[in-house]
N, C-alpha and C positions, 0 to 999 in steps of 0.2 A: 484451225488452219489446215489445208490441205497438204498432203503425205508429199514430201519434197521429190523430185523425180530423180535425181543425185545425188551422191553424197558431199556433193559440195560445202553444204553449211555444216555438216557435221564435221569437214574437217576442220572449217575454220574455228567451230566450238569446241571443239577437242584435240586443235593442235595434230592433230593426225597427218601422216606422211602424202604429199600433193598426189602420187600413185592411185590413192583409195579411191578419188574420182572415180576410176574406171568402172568404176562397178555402180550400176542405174539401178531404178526399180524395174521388176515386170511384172507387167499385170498383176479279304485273307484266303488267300491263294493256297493250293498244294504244293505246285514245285516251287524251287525257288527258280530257278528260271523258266518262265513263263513262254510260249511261243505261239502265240496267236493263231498263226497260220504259217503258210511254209515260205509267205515273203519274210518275216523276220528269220527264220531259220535262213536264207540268203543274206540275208545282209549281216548276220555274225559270220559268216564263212567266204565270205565275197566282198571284199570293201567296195568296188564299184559299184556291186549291185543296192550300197546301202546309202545310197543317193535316191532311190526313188519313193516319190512319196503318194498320197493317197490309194495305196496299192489294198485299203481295206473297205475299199467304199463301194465297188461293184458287188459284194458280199452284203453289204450293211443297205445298199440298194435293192436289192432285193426281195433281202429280209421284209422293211419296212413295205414296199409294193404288195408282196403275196398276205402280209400281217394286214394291210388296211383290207385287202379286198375282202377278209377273212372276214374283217371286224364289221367292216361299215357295207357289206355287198354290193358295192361298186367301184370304179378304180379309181386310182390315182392320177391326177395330171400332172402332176409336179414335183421333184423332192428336192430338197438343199438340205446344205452342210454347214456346221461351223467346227474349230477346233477350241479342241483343249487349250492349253499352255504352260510352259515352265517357263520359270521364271532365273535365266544365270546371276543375274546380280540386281540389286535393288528393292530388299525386301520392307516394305512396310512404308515407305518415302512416297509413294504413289498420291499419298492422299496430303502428303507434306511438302508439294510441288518441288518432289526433287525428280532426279531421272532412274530409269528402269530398262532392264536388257533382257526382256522375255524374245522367246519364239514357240511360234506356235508347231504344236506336235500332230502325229501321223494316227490321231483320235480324234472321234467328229463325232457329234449329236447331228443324228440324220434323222428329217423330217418329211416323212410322204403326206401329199396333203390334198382335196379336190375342195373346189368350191360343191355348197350342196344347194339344189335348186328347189325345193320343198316350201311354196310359197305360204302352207295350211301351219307349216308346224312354228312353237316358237324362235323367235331368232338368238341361237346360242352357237357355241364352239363347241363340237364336240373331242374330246380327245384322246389317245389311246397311249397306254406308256407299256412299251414290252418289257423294261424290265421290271417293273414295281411289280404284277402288273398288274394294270389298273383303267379304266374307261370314267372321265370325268367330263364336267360340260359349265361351259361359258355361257350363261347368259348376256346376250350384247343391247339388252334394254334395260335402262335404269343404269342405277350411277354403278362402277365400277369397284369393288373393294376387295380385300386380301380374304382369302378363306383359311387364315389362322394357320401357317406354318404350311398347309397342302403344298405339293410341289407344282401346282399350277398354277402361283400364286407369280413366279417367273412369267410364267405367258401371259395374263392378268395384265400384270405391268406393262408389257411389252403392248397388248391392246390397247390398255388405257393410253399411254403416251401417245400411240400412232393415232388413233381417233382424234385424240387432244389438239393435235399438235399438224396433222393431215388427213387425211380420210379416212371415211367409215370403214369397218374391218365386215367384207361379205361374211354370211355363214361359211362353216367350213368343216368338214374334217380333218384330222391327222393322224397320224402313226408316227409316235418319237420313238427312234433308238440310239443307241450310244454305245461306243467304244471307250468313252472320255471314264475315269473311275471315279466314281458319288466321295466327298469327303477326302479325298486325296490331293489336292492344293491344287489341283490340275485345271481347274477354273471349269467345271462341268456347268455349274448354274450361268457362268456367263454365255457359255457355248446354245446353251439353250433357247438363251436374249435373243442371242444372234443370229441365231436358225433363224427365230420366230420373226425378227425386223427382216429379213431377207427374204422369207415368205410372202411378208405382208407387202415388199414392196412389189411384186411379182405379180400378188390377187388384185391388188389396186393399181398399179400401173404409176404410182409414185415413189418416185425413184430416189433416196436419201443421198446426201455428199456420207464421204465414209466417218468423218468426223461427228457427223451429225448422228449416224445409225448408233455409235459406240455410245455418244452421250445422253442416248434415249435409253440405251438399253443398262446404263449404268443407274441411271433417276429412277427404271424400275425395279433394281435392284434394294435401293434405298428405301423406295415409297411402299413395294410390295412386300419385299424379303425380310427389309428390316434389318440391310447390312450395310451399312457405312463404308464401302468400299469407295477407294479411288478407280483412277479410270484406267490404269495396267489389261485387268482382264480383258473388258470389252472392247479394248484398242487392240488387243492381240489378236483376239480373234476374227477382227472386222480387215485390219491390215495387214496381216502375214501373208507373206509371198513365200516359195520358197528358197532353200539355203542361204534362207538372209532373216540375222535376226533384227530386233527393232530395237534401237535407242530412243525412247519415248522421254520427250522432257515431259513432264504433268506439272509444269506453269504456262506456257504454252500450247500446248496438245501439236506440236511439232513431232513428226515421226524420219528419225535419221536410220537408212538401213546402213547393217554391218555385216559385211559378206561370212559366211562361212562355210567355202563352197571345195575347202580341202579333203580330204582322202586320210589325213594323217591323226586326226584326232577324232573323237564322234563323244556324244551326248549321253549318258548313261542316267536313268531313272530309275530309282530303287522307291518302290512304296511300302514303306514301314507297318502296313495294315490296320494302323492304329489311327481311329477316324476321329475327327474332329466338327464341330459346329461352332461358327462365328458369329451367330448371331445371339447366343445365351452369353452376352458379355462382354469379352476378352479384348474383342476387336474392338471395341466402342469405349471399353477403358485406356485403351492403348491410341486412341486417336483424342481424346479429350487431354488424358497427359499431355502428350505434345502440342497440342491447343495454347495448354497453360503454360509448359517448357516455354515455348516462343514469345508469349506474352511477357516472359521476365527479360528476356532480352531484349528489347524495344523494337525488334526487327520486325518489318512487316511477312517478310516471309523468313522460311529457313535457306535460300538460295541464298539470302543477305549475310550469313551466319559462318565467321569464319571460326577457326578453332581460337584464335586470338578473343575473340567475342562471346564464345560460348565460358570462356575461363573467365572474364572479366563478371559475367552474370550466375557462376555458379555458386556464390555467397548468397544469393536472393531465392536459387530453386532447392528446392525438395532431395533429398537424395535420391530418390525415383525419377525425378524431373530431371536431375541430371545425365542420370543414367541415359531416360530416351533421347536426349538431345544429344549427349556424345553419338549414339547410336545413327539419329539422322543425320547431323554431320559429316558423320566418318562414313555413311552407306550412300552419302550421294556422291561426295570422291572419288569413292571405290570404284562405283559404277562407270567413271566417266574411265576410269585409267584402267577398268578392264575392257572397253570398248576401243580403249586405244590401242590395248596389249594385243587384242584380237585381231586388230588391222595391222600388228607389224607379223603376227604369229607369233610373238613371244608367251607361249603356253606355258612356261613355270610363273607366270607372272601375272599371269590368271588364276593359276591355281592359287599363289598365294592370296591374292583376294579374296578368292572363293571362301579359302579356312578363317582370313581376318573376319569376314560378314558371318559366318557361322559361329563364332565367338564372341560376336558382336551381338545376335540375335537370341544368343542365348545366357550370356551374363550382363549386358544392359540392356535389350529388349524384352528378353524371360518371357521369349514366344516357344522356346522350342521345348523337346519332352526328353526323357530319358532314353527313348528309342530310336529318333534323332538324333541323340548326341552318340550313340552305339554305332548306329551306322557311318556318321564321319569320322569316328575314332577309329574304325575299321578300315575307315579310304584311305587315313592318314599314313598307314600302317604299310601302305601300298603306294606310295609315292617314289619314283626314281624309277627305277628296277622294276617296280611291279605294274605300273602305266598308268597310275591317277596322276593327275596335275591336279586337281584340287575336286573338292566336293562339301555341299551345304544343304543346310534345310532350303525349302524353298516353299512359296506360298504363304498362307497366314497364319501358320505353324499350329501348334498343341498338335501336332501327330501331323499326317500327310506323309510328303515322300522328300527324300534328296534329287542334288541332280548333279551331277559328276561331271568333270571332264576329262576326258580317258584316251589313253592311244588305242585307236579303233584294233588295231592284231592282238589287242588284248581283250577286247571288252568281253568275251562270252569268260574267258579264265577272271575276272576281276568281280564280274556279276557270281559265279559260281563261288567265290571266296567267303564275298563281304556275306550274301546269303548265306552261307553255312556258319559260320561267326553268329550270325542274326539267330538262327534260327536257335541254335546251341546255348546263347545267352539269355533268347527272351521264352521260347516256345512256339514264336511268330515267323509262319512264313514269308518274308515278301515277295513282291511281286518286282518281276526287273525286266527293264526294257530300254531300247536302244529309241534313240530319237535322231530326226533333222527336222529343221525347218520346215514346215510344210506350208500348204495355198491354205489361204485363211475362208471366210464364207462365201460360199459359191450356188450357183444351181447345178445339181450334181446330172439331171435327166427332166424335159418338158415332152411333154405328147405333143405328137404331129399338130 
């Protein structure tokens, strides 16, 4: 379904105050505080100024332009972007048709790219990754298949569907880089989809509805990667506008925006440094549980599934079974009445969601890790007086990052806290960072 233009139906689904209308759509580290460049040093020191977003992408544009010309000795015609994401409420429900309250971040997988007109040579992709770094190649004759865990095993997929499904992919080169962090929950492999579908629409002049780019680049997530994700990631990265995050129902693929376009509170990202992989496992144990969870309840989905229902069926499941199911229950709830909390600005009442799904995530989910649970123990510590309103794991846990919601006049004092805490307890620096809402995949620069 396509991305609603108002928030109309979100309020009529979430009860939300008639006012929220007004608001449309448009269009392991050394420090512990981290500062990219000298816009985030603005935007700790300037709450105005911490409204603006893609302020890293003329840098990350260039990079990749001067990096392809280096690589492939001719230029670039084209580069796009996609972002990262965090994720504020709705962990793990994505693939359990419940709802989810990401926005997307001011981190992009940026992609320079030229078609190559080399009629003698074979027809393949070639491709360049500045950070690995590494020069790999796409054969585009013969059938398409994964090259065994490689990381271009993402653009693979992203070929194969769009061939599949619309037109042939020209030859091509590219130069990929990334602000997004590898292993940090931040959704970098989806960001990557999403470049590459935004490319392709661009070489071939077939133009995808946004629904449809996310659900191609989530099937080659699946087909290639070998991660059973829902559709969260690549719906954030495809629809993020900015200072608006997204209520994504995932039974529907309905997208309701929630403005959050205040001065008063800001987004606070701590990554734990502690990396994770979802595809040796965890994730695919934790989505077949809830398979079966649901199955003991008779209910055809978990939207059906009220807490009256889940009690009446908990004599038939598993003690684990139960476990996730309280877990999906209580996290698609949450979601909706932090969505709600957030259109009245009722900020301690987010925050208390934020701690229930983080103790949710981590004693009947048993996604999160010990360095995880250090760092929310640490925000908790800092509620009231010290300017957290709440803070959780976020993404598909075993390590990754949290993500806080914090009074912006504090956030550089509350990142320098919880980091010193962190570091003192584990030996691990993290990495911390301020976030908004940012523009989701775009074309960043085209040649005349």
């Amino acid at each position: 379904m396509q991305l609603l233009a108002g928030f109309a139906a979100g309020v009529r689904l979430l009860g939300l105050p008639p006012e929220a209308t007004g608001h449309h759509l448009r269009g392991k580290s050394d420090p512990v505080f981290r500062l990219p460049d000298r816009t985030e040093e603005i935007l700790l020191t300037n709450a105005t100024s911490f409204f603006r977003t893609g302020t890293m992408l003329p840098a990350m544009q260039a990079e990749v332009r001067q990096t392809f010309r280096a690589e492939f000795g001719h230029e670039a015609s084209l580069v796009v972007a996609a972002p990262g994401r965090i994720n504020l409420m709705g962990e793990h429900v994505d693939y359990n048709d419940g709802f989810v309250l990401p926005l997307a971040i001011d981190r992009y997988v940026v992609v320079a790219a030229a078609c190559r007109n080399n009629r003698d040579a074979e027809r393949a992709v070639r491709l360049h990754s500045i950070a690995v770094p590494e020069t790999t190649s796409i054969a585009l004759t013969g059938e398409l298949c994964p090259a065994g865990g490689h990381w271009s095993d993402y653009v693979t997929g992203v070929i194969a569907g769009f061939q599949k499904n619309h037109r042939p992919i020209p030859d091509f080169d590219a130069v990929i880089g990334s602000t997004v962090p590898i292993g940090a929950g931040l959704s970098s492999s989806a960001a990557l989809e999403v470049a590459f579908a935004t490319l392709f629409e661009r070489l071939t002049g077939h133009h995808l509805g946004l629904t449809e780019k996310a659900l191609l680049c989530q099937e080659a997530e699946h087909a290639f990667a070998g991660v059973p994700c829902g559709i969260m990631d690549q719906f954030s990265s495809t629809f993020a506008i900015p200072d608006q995050l997204m209520l994504i129902d995932c039974k529907t693929h309905e997208v309701f925006p929630v403005p959050l376009d205040t001065t008063e509170v800001s987004v606070l990202i701590i990554n734990s440094n502690v990396a994770h992989a979802l595809n040796q496992g965890e994730y695919a144990v934790r989505r077949i549980e809830s398979e079966h969870a649901l199955q003991k309840t008779g209910k055809p989905s978990w939207r059906d599934v009220s807490p009256t229902d889940l009690g009446e069926a908990q004599s038939a499941m598993s003690r684990v079974e139960f476990q996730r199911a309280r877990h999906i229950v209580t996290e698609i709830s949450r979601t909706q009445e932090t969505a709600r909390a957030i259109s009245e600005s009722s900020w301690p009442a987010v925050g208390d969601c934020m701690f229930a799904s983080h103790d949710s995530l981590r004693d009947d989910f048993q996604v999160s890790c010990p360095e995880l649970d250090l760092l929310v123990d640490f925000g908790r510590e800092l509620t009231g007086e010290g300017g957290v309103f709440g803070t959780k794991m976020t993404g598909g846990g075993f390590g990754g990052c949290t993500v806080s919601l914090v009074r912006t006049e504090k956030i550089a004092e509350i990142a320098e806290a919880i980091g010193s805490q962190y570091r003192a307890a584990t030996g691990i620096s993290p990495t911390c960072f301020p976030a908004r809402p940012a523009r989701g995949a775009h074309i960043v620069w085209e040649a005349a």
